[in-house]
py3Dmol code that shows the C-alpha trace and the ligand (Angstrom):
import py3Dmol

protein = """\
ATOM      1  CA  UNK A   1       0.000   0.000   0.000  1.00  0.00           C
ATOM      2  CA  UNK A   2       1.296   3.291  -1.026  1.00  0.00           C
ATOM      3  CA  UNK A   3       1.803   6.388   1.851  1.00  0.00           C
ATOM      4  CA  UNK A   4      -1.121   8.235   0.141  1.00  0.00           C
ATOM      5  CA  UNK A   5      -3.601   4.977   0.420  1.00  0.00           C
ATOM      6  CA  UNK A   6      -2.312   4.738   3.946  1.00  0.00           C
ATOM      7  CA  UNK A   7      -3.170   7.979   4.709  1.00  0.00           C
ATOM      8  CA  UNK A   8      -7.105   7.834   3.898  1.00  0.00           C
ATOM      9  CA  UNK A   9      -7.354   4.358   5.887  1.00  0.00           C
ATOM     10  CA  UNK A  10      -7.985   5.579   9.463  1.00  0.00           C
ATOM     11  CA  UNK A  11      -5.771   3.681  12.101  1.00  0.00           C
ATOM     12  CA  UNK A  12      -7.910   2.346  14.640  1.00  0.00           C
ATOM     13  CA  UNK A  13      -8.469   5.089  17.293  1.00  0.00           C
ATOM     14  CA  UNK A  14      -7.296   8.008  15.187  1.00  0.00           C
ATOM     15  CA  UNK A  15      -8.976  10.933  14.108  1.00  0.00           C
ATOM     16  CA  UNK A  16      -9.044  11.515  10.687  1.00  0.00           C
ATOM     17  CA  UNK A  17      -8.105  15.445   9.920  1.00  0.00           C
ATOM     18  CA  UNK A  18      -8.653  17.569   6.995  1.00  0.00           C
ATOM     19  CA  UNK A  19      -6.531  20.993   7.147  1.00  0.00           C
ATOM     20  CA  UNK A  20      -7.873  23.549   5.331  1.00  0.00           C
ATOM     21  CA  UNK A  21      -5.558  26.764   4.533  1.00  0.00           C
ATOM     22  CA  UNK A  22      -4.193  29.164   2.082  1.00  0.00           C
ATOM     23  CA  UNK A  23      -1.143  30.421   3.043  1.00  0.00           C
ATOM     24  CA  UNK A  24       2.003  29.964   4.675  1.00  0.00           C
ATOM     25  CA  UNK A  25       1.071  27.214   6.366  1.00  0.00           C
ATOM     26  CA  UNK A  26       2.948  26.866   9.803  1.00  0.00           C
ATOM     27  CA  UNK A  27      -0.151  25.621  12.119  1.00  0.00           C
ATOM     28  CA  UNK A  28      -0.491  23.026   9.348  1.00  0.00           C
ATOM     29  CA  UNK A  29       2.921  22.433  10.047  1.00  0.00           C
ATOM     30  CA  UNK A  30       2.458  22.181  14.219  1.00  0.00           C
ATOM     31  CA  UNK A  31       0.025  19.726  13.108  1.00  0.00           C
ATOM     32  CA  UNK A  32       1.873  17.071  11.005  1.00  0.00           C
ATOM     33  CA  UNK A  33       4.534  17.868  13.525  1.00  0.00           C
ATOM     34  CA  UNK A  34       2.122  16.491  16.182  1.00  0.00           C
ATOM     35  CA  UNK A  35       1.135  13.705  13.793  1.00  0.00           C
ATOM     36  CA  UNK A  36       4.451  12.402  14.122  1.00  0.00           C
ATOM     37  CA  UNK A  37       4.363  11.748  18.041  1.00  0.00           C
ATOM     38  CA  UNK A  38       3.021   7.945  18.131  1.00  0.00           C
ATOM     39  CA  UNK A  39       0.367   8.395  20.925  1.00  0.00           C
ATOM     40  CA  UNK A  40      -1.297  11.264  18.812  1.00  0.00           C
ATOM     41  CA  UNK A  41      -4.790  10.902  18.325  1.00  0.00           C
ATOM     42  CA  UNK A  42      -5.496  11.886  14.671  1.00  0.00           C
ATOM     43  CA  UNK A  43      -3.465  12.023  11.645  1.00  0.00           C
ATOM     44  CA  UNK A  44      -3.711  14.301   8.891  1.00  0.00           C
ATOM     45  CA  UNK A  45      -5.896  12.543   5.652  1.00  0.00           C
ATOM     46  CA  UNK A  46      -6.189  15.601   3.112  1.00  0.00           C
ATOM     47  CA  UNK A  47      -4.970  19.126   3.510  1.00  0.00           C
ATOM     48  CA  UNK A  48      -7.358  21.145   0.677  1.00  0.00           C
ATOM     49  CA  UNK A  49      -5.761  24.677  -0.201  1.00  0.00           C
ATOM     50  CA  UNK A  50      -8.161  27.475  -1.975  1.00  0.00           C
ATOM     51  CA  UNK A  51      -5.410  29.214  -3.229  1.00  0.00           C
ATOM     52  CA  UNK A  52      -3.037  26.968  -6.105  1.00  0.00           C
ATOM     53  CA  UNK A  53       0.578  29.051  -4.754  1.00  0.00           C
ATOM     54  CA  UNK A  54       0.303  28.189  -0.621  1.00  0.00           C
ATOM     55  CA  UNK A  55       3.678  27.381   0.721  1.00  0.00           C
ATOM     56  CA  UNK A  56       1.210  24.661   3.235  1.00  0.00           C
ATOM     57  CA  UNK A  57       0.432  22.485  -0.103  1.00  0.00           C
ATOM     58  CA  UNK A  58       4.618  22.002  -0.001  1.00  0.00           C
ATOM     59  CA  UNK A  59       4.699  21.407   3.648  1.00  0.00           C
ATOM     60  CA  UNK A  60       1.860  18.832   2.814  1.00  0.00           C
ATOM     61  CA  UNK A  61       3.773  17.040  -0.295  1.00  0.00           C
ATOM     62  CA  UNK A  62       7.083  16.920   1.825  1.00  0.00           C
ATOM     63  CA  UNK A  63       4.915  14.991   4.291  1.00  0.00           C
ATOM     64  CA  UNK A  64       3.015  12.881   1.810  1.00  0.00           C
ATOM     65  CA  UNK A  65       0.012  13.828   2.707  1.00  0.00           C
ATOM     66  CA  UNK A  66      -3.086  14.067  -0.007  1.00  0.00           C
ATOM     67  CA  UNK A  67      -3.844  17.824  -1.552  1.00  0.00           C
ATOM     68  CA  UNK A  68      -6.219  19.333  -2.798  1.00  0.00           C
ATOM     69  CA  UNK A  69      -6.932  22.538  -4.298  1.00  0.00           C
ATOM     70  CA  UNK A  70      -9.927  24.343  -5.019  1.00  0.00           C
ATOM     71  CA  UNK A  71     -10.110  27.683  -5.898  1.00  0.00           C
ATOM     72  CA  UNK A  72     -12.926  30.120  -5.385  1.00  0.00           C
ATOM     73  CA  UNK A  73     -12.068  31.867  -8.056  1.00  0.00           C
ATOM     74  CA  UNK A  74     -13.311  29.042 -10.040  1.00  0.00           C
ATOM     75  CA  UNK A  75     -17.270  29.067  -8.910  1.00  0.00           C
ATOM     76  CA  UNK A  76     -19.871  31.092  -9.324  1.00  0.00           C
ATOM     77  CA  UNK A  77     -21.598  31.126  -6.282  1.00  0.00           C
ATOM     78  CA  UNK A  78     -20.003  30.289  -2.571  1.00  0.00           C
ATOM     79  CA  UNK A  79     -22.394  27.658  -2.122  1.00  0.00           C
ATOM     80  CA  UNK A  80     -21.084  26.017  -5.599  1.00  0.00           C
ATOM     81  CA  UNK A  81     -17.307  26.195  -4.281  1.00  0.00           C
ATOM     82  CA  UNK A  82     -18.510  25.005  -0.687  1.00  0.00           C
ATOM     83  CA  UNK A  83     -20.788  21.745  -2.140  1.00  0.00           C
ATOM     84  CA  UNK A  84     -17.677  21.119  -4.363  1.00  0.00           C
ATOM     85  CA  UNK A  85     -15.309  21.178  -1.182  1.00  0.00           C
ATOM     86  CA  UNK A  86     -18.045  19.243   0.550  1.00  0.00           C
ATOM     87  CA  UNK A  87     -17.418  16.175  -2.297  1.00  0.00           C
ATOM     88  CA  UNK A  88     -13.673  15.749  -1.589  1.00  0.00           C
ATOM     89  CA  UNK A  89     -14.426  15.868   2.271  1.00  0.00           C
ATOM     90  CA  UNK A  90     -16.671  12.632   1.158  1.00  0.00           C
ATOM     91  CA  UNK A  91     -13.785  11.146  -0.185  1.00  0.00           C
ATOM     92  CA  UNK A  92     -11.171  10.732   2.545  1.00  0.00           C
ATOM     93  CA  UNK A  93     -12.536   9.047   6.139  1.00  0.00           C
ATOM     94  CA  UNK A  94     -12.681  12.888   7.936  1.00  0.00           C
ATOM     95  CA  UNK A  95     -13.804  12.810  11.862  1.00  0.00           C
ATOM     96  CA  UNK A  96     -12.642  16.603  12.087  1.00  0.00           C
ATOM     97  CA  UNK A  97     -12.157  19.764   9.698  1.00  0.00           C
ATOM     98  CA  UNK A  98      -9.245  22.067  10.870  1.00  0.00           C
ATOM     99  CA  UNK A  99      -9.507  25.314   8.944  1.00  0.00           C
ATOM    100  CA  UNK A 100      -5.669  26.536   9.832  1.00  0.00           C
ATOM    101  CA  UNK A 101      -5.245  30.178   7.891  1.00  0.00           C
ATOM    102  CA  UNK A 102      -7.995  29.247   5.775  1.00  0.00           C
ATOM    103  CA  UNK A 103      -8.848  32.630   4.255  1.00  0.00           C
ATOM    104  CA  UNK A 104     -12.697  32.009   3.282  1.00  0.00           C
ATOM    105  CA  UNK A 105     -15.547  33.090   5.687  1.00  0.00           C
ATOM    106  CA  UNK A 106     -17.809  30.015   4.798  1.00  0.00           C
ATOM    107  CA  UNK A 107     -21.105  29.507   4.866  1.00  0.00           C
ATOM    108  CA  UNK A 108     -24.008  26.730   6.301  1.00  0.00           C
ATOM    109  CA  UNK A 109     -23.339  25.140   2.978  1.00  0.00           C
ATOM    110  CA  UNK A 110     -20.260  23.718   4.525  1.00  0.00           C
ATOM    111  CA  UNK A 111     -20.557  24.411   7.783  1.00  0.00           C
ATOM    112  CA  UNK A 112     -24.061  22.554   8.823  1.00  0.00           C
ATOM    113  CA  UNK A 113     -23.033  19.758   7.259  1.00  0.00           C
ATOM    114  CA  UNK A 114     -20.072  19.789   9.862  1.00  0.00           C
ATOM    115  CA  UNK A 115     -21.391  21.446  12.493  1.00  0.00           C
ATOM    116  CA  UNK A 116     -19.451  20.221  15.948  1.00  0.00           C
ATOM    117  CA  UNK A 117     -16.909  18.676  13.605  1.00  0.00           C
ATOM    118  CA  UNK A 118     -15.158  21.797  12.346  1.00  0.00           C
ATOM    119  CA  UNK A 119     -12.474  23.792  14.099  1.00  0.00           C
ATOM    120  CA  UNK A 120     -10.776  27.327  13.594  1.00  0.00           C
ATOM    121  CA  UNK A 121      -7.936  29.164  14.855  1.00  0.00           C
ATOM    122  CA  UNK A 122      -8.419  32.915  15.765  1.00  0.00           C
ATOM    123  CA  UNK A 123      -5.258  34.908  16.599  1.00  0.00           C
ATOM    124  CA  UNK A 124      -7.247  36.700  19.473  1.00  0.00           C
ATOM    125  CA  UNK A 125      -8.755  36.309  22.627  1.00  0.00           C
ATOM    126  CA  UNK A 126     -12.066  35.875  21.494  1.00  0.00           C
ATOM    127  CA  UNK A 127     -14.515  37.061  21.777  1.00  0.00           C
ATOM    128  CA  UNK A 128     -12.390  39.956  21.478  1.00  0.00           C
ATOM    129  CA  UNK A 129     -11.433  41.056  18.000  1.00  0.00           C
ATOM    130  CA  UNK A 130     -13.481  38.925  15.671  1.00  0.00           C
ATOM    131  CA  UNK A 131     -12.173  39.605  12.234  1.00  0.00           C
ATOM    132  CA  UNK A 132      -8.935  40.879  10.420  1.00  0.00           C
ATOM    133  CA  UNK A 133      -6.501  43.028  11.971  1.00  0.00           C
ATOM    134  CA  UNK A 134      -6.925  41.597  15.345  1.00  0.00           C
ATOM    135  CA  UNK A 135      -2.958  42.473  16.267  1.00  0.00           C
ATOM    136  CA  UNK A 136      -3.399  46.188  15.567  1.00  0.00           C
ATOM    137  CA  UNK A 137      -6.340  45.972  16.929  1.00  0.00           C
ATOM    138  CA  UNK A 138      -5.177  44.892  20.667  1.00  0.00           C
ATOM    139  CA  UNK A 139      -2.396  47.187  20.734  1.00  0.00           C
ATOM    140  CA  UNK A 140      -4.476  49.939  19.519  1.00  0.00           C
ATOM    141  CA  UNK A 141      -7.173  49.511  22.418  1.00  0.00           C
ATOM    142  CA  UNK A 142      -4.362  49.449  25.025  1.00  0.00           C
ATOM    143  CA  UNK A 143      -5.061  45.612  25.783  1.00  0.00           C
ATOM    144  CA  UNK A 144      -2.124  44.171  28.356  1.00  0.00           C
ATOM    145  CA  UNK A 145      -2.695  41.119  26.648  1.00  0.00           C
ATOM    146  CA  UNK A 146      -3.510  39.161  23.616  1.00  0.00           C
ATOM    147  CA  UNK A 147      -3.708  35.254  22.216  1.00  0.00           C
ATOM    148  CA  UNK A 148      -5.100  32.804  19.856  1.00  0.00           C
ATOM    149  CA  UNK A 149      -8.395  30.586  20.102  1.00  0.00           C
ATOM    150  CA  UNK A 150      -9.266  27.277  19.358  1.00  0.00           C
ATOM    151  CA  UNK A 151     -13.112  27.138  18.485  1.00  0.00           C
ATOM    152  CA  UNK A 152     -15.592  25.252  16.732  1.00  0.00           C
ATOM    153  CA  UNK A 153     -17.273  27.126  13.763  1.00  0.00           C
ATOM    154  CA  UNK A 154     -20.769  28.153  13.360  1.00  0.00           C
ATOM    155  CA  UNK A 155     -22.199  30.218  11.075  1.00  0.00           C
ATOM    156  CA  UNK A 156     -21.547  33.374  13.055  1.00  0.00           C
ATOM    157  CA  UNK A 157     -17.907  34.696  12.052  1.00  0.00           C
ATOM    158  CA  UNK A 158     -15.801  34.110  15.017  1.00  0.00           C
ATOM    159  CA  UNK A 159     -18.991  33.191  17.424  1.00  0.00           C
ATOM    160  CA  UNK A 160     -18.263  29.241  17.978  1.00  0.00           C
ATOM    161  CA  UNK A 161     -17.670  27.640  21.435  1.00  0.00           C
ATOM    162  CA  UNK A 162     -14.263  28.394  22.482  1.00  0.00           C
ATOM    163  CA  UNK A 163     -12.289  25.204  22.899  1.00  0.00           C
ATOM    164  CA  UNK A 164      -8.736  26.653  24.335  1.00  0.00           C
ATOM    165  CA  UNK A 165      -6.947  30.113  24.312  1.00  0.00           C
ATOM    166  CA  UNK A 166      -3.724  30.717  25.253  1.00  0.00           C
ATOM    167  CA  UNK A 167      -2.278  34.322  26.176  1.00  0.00           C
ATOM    168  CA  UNK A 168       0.411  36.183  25.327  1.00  0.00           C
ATOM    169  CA  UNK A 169       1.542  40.051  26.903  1.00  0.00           C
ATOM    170  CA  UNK A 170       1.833  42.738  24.849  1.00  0.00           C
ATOM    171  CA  UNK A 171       4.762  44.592  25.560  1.00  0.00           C
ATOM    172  CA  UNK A 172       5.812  47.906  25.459  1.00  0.00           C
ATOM    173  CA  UNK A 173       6.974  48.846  21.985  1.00  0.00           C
ATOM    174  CA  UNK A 174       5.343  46.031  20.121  1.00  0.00           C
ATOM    175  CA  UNK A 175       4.077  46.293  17.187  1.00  0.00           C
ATOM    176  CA  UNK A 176       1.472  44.116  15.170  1.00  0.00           C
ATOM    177  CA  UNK A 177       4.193  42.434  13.315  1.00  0.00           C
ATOM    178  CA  UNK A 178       6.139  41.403  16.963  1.00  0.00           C
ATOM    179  CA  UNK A 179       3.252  40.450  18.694  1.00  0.00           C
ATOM    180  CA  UNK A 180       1.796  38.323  15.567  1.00  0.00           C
ATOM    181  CA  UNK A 181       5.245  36.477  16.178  1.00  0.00           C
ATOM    182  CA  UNK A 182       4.494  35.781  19.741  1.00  0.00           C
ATOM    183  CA  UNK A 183       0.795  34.419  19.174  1.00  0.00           C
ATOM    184  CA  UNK A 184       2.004  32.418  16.445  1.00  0.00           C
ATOM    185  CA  UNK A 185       4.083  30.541  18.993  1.00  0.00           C
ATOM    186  CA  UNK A 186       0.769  29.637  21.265  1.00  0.00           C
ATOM    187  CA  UNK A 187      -0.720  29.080  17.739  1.00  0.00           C
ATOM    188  CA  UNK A 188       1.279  26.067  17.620  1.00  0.00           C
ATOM    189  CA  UNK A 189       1.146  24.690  20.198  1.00  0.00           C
ATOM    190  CA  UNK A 190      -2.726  25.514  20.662  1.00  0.00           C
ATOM    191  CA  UNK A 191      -3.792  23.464  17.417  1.00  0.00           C
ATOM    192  CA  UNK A 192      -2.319  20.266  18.655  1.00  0.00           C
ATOM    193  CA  UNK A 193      -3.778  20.530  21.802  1.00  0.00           C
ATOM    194  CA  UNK A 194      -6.630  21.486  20.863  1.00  0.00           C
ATOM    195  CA  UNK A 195      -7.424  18.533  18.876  1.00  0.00           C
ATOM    196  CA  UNK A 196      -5.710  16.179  21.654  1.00  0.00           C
ATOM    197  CA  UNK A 197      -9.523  17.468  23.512  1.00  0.00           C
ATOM    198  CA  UNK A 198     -11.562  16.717  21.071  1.00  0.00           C
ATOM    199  CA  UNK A 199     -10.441  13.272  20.391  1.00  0.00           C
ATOM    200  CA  UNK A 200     -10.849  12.257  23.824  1.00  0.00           C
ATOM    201  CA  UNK A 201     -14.029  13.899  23.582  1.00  0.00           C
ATOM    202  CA  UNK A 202     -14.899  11.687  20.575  1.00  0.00           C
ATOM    203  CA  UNK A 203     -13.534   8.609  22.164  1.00  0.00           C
ATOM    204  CA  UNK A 204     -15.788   8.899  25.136  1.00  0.00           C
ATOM    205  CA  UNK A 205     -18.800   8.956  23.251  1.00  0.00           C
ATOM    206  CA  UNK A 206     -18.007   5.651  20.529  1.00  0.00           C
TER     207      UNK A 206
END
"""
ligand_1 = """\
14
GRF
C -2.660 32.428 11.819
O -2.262 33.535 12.548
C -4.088 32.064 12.145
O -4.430 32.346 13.462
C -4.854 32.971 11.221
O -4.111 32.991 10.034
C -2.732 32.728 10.338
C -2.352 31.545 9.504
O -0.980 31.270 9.593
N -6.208 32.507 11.078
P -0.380 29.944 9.001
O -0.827 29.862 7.555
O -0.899 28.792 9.803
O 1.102 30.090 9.120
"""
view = py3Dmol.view(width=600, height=400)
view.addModel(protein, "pdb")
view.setStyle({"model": 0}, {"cartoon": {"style": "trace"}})
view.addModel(ligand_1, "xyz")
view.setStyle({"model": 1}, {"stick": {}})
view.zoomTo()
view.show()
């Protein structure tokens, strides 16, 4: 059996993880990191990109891990793009969607389908700064602190229930770049814990 077939067979007691993103890809990366460690509960079956150039499809590949890329730019409608997302989902045995950087607000298309199956990351402390911008933001308002947030996703942008944060300070002098470098850190380790919970959450209910 080839590393891609092994990928889409689940190993027994594993959670089978799609990562959706369109960028750089480092939680991606915390992930298959994670992956690695032999009592981790999931393994990665598909990461699907939206946009063709994402240095996270080449973190995938180096990994062996199945790709996928649809762009938006090739639908009409959202809903078209989502349903056609929705069909490769089908295809590989996926317990959990991680969106990691994914750059799409989506809609209950994909989402309802999923619903308490699909996970984001949020580089705030939510439900502070839902959106874009959320560094700037915190230093703007004078905030002490920031952090990322592990949540599941609902149709409401940034409105899921809040699996883990982690918190960072914001220093003096910081700017959004430095303090987008110190999130990032929590980032990484966040993701992996985060879905450490939710597959002991899934293993106490089969
Ligand atoms: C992260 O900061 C994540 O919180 C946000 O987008 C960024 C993605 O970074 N949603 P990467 O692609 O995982 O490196």
């Amino acid at each position: 059996m080839g590393n891609l077939e092994q990928q889409k067979t689940p190993k027994p007691g594993k959670l089978g993880l799609a990562v959706l993103i369109s960028g750089r890809g480092s939680n991606l990366q915390s992930i298959i990191d994670a992956c690695r460690i032999d009592n981790f509960p999931a393994q990665i079956n598909l990461v699907l990109s939206n946009t063709p150039d994402a240095y996270g499809l080449v973190r995938a590949k180096e990994n062996d891990i199945s790709t996928r890329i649809v762009s938006h730019k090739d639908f009409e409608t959202k809903a078209d793009f989502e349903t056609e997302i929705l069909s490769i989902l089908d295809e590989f045995n996926i317990d959990l969607v991680c969106l990691a950087g994914f750059m799409r607000i989506l809609s209950p298309t994909l989402i309802t389908p999923w619903e308490g199956r699909i996970i984001n990351i949020h580089p705030s402390l939510l439900p502070k700064y839902k959106g874009l911008h959320t560094h700037q933001r915190a230093i703007e308002a004078g905030d002490t602190e920031s952090g990322c947030t592990i949540h599941y996703v609902t149709p409401g942008v940034d409105e899921g229930e809040i699996i883990l944060q982690k918190s960072v300070p914001i220093i003096d002098g910081d700017t959004a770049d430095s303090l987008a470098a110190r999130v990032l850190t929590q980032e990484h380790i966040a993701y992996p814990e985060a879905i450490r919970i939710i597959a002991q959450k899934h293993h106490s209910l089969s």
